[in-house]
N, C-alpha and C positions, 0 to 999 in steps of 0.2 A: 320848293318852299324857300329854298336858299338863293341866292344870285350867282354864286362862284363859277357856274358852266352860261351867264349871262351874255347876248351876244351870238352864241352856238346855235346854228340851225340846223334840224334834223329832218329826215324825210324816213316814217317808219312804216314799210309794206309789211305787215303781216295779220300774223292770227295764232290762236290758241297761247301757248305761256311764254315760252321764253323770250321770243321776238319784242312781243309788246313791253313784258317782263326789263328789257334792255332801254328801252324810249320808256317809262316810268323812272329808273332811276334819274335818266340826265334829266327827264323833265323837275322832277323834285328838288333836282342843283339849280335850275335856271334854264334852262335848257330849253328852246321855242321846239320843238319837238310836232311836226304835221304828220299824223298817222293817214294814210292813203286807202280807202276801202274799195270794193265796189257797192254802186251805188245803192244796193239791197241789203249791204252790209257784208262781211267778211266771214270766213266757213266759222267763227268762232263769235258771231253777230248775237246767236239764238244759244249761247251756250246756258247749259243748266246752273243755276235755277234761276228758270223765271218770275217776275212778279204776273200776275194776274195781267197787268197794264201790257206783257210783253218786253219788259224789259230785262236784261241778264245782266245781276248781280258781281258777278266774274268781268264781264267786258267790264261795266262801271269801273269796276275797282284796278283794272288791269291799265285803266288807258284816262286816269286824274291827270290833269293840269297838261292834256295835249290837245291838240287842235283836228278836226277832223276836215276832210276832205274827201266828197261820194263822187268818185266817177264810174262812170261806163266801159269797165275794165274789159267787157267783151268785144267792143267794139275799136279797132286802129287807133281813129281819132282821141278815145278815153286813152287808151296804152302810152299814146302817143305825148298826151299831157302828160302824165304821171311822169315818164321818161325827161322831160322835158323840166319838170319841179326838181327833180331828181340835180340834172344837170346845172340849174340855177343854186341849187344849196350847196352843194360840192361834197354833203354826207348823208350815207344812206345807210339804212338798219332792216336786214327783210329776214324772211323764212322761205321765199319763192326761190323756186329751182335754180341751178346756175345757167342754164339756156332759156332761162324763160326771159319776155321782152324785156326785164331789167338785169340781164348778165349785166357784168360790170367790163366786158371787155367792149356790148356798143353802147355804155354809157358814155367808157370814157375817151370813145371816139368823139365826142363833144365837150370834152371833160377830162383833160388828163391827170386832172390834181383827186380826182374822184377818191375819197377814201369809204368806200364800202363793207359792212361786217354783214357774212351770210351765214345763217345758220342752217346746217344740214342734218340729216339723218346718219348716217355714216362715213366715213370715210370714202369707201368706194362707190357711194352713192346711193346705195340703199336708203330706203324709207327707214323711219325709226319713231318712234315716240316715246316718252319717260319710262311707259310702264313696258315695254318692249326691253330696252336698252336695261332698265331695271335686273330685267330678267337674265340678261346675258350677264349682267356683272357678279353675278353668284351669293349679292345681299339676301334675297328672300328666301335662299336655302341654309343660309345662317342664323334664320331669321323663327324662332320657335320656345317650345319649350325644351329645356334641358333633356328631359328624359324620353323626348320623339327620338325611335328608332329612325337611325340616319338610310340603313337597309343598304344594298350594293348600290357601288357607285355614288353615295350620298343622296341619292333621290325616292327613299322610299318613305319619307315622311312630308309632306305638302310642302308648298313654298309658302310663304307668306308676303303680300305686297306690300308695298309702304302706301297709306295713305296720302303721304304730301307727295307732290311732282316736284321730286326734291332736283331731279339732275335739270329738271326745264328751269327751274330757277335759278339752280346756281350756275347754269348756261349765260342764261339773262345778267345774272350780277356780270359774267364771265366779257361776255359781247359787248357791255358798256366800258368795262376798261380797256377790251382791244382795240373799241374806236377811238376809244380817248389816247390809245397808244399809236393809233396810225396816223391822228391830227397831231401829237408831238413829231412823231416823225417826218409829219409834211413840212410841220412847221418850219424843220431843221436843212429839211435837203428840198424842199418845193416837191417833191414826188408824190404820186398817188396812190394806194393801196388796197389791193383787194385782201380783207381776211376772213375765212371761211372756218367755220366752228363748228365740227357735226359733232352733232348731240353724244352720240355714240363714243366719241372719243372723251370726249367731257367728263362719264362715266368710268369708262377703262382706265383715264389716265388717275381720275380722283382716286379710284381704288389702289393705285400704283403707289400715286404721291405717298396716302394715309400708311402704305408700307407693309398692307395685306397681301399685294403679290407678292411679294421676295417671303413674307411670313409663310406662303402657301407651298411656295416651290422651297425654300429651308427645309422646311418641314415635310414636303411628300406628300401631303393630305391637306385637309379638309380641317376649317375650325369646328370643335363640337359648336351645338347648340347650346347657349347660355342664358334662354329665358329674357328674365330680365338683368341679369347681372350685367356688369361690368365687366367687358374685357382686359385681361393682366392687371385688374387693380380691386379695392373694394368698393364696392358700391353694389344696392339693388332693393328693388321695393321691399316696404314691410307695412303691416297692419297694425294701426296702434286698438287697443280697448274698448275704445267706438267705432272700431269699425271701418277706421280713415287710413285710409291706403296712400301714402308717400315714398318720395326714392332719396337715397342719401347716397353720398359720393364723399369719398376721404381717398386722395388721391396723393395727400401729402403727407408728412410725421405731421405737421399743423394743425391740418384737417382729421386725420386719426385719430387726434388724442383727444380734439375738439368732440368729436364722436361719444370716443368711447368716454369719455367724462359725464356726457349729457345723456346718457344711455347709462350711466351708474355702474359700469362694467369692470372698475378698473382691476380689483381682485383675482374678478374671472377670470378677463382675459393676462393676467399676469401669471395664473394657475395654467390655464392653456399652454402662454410659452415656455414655463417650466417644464412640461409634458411632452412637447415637442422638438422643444431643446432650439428654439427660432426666437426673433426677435420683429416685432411686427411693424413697430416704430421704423425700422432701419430698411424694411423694404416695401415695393408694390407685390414683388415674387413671393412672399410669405405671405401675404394677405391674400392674394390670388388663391394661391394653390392650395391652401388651404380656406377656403371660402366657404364651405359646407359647413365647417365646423363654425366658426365663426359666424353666419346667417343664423345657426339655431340659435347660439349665444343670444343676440340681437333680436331676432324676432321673441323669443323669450322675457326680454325686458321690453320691449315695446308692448307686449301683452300686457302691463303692471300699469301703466301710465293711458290716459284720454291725449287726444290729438291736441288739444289745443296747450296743456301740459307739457307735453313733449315736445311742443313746438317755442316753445318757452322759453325749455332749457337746451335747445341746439341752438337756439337763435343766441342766445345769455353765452352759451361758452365757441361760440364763431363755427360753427357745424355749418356744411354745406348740404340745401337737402331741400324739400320743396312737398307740396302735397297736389296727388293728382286730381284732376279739375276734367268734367266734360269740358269740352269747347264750347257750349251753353253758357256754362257756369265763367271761362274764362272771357269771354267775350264780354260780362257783366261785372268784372273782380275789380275792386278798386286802385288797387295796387298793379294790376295789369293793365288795366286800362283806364278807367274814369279818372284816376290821380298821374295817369303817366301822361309825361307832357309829347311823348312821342304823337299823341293822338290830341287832333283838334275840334273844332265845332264839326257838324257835318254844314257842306256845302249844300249847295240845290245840285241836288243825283239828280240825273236823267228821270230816275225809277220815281221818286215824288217821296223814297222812303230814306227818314232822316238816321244814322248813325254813326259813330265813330270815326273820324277816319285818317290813318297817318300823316306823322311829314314823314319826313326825310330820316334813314337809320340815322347818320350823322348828324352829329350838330354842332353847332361852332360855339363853343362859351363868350358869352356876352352880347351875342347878333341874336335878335328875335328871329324866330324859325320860318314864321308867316301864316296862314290858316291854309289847311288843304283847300287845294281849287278842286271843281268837279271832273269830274270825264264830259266829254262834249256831246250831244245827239249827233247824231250821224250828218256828216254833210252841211254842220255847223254851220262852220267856217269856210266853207268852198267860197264863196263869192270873196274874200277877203285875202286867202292866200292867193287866188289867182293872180288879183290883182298887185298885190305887194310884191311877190316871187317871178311871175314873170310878167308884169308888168303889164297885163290886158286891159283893155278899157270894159267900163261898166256898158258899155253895148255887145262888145265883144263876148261876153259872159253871158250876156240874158241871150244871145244866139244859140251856145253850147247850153244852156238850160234850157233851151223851146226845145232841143234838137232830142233833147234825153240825153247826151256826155256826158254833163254837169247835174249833181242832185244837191238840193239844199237840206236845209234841216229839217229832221222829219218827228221832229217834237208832236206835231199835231197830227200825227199818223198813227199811233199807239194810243 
């Protein structure tokens, strides 16, 4: 929705999140962005959930403001174009194998400037997917209530999954700035660049960075489970009167006092650290470690007060804290969505159905953002990029489309 990636041609082979996840951001910047299918559509074509009409909710939203292109990925000739777009744009963004017909070692036998980001499953070339790699990283066995027996070995209480496909996304953010780092780099020295990103590392390394390995091996063990708390600091849901269930976070002395002020606490907890002989303002380690004690505190006065009260007086005195929302309910929230300007009209979706839908995380103060464009029916754009990118004539194309190579839009096939 922005212009600043204006200029930049992209060539995006993939399917399912992250891939396409990577060719959504640069397109948002500006970015001409051609996602490359075949011509039935890509393993991630028919992903759930469908509308009635056939159309999947997930691709729409996955692949706004890019262009598509149906070939005949089983057949030479189709591989052979794709390869060939490939080599016309000079960047490319995939999830396909590294020996599959678009390695980047015979692209860029035609192509030495080729700067390529491939996202893999592991390092050593294993398969992988979010909730796989998930599983290796040791979050879903952290991931519980406080008082599930951990049992030997830490595995004898379930793991639990994350809902979001948090690593295939932050993969995707991930892949969008490697390209953008390997087209500085051309810029600077004319070199080409292959960068490969398995997923699996993505995950391992986040865990690294966030400082849970070194926390793991320090310590010899395993983090308890914390429910919903906050780890080494205060914060975790509470119920107010009616019944309204929110999470507050005091991370700071700012945040703290903001708290405990809006929460009517200040006595108590001033009786508390007399008790303890602590000072709660002056750490996260004392609010931590003692948290039990504190949660009854809290949940006790939140018992006195209605949600919309309570929310009143944390908003009044700068409390950080929020109330939990189905994704129902947040998909509909004024304040989340219908008044935030992140979100614009809906476009005409493939799907016929009209709602909500992003620009761009960023935004540039004072530049209009632009309205969300749609995702494209499949095979849109094929006659168009043909000809722009490598330059076929309009006979040359209705050959490769009599032949079956080439598919158009299949708007009126659904």
């Amino acid at each position: 929705m922005y212009d600043l990636l204006s200029g930049l041609k992209i060539v995006e082979v993939s399917s399912f999140v992250a891939s396409p996840t990577a060719g959504l951001y640069c397109a948002q910047m500006g970015a001409d962005v051609v996602r490359i299918d075949h011509k039935t559509g890509g393993l991630d074509y028919d992903r759930y959930l469908m509308t009635p009409e056939g159309r999947s909710l997930s691709w729409e939203n996955l692949n706004r403001a890019k262009k598509s292109l149906a070939l005949d990925l089983n057949a030479a000739e189709g591989r052979e174009l794709a390869a060939e777009m490939v080599r016309a744009t000079g960047q490319m963004i995939t999830n396909l194998p590294v020996n599959s017909f678009l390695s980047h070692a015979k692209l860029a036998e035609g192509c030495p400037e080729l700067v390529s980001v491939r996202i893999m499953g592991w390092h050593d070339g294993r398969q992988a997917m979010d909730f796989t790699v998930n599983a290796a990283s040791g979050y879903p066995l952290m991931t519980g209530p406080a008082d599930w027996d951990p049992g030997p070995n830490g595995l004898g209480a379930p793991p639990i999954n994350q809902v979001l496909p948090a690593w295939d996304f932050i993969t995707g953010a991930y892949c969008a700035f490697a390209l953008l780092a390997g087209l500085r780099h051309r810029d600077a020295t004319g070199q080409g660049t292959e960068l490969r990103v398995p997923l699996g590392d993505v995950a391992i390394g986040t865990m690294a960075n966030a400082g849970a390995m070194a926390e793991m091996l320090y310590r010899g063990a395993d983090r308890e489970r914390l429910g919903n708390a906050i780890w080494g600091a205060f914060g975790r849901d509470f119920l107010s009167r009616d019944a309204k269930r929110f999470m507050v976070a005091a991370l700071t002395p700012k945040q703290w006092k903001a708290t405990v002020d809006a929460f009517g606490l200040a006595a108590e907890v001033a009786a508390l650290e007399a008790e303890l002989d602590v000072d709660f303002a002056a750490s996260d380690h004392a609010r931590f470690v003692n948290r039990v004690r504190l949660f009854d505190l809290f949940q006790s006065a939140a018992e006195r007060f209605d949600y919309a009260d309570l929310a009143a007086r944390l908003t009044a005195a700068g409390a950080t804290f929020e109330r939990y929302r189905t994704m129902f309910e947040a998909a509909q929230d004024p304040e989340l969505v219908t008044n935030n300007p992140l979100f614009g009209p809906s476009p005409a979706n493939p799907s016929g159905f009209a709602y909500p839908a992003t620009r761009s995380f960023a935004n540039v103060p004072g530049t209009a953002a632009g309205d969300p464009r749609p995702a494209p029916y499949l095979g849109q754009h094929s006659e168009e990029v043909l000809a722009e990118r490598l330059g076929l004539s309009s006979g040359e194309i209705a050959k490769l489309i009599d032949r079956g190579i080439v598919a158009t839009s299949d708007k009126d096939t659904k």
